[in-house]
N, C-alpha and C positions, 0 to 999 in steps of 0.2 A: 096196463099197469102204470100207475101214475110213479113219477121218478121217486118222489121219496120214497116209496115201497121196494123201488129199485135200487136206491143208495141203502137201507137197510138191508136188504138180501145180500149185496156184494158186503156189507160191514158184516156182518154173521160169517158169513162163508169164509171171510179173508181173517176174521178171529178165526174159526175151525181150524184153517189152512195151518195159519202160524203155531197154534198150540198142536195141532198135529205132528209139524217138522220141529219144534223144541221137545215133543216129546220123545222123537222118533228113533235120533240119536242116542239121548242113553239110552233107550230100550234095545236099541241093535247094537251096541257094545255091551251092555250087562243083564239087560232084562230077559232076552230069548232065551241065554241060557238058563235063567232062573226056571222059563215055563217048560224048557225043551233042553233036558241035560247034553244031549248031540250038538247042540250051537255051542256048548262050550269049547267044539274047535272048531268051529268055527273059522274063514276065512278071512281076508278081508272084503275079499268081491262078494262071498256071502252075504255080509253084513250089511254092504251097500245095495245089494238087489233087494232085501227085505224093508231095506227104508221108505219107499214108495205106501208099499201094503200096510207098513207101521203109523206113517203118517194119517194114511186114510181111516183105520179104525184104532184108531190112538181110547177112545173112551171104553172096548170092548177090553184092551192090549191092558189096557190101567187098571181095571177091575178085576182079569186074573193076575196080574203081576204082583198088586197089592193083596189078593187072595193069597196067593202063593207065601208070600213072605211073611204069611201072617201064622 
């Protein structure tokens, strides 16, 4: 793999990453409950274990979240 291919892979993955954890947050403070009315009581250690999983599928998380509210 020649480096530039390599410096694009890491810039992708490190945009994902980032939009992943700014989306992750409001979604584990208001979004879960939207798709999952039982998070509305929701912890806080709750909230912080889901951040991980929210972060990683942030684009599946956004298209029922936006479903939902629609």
């Amino acid at each position: 793999m020649s480096e530039s291919v390599a410096h694009w892979v890491l810039t992708v993955a490190g945009a994902y990453a980032l939009a992943g954890v700014l989306f992750a947050v409001p979604f584990a403070w208001r979004g879960a409950a939207v798709l999952e009315p039982v998070a509305r009581e929701g912890t806080l250690g709750f909230r912080l274990l889901i951040l991980p999983g929210a972060a990683t599928l942030w684009p599946l998380l956004l298209y029922r979240w936006w479903r939902a509210t629609r």
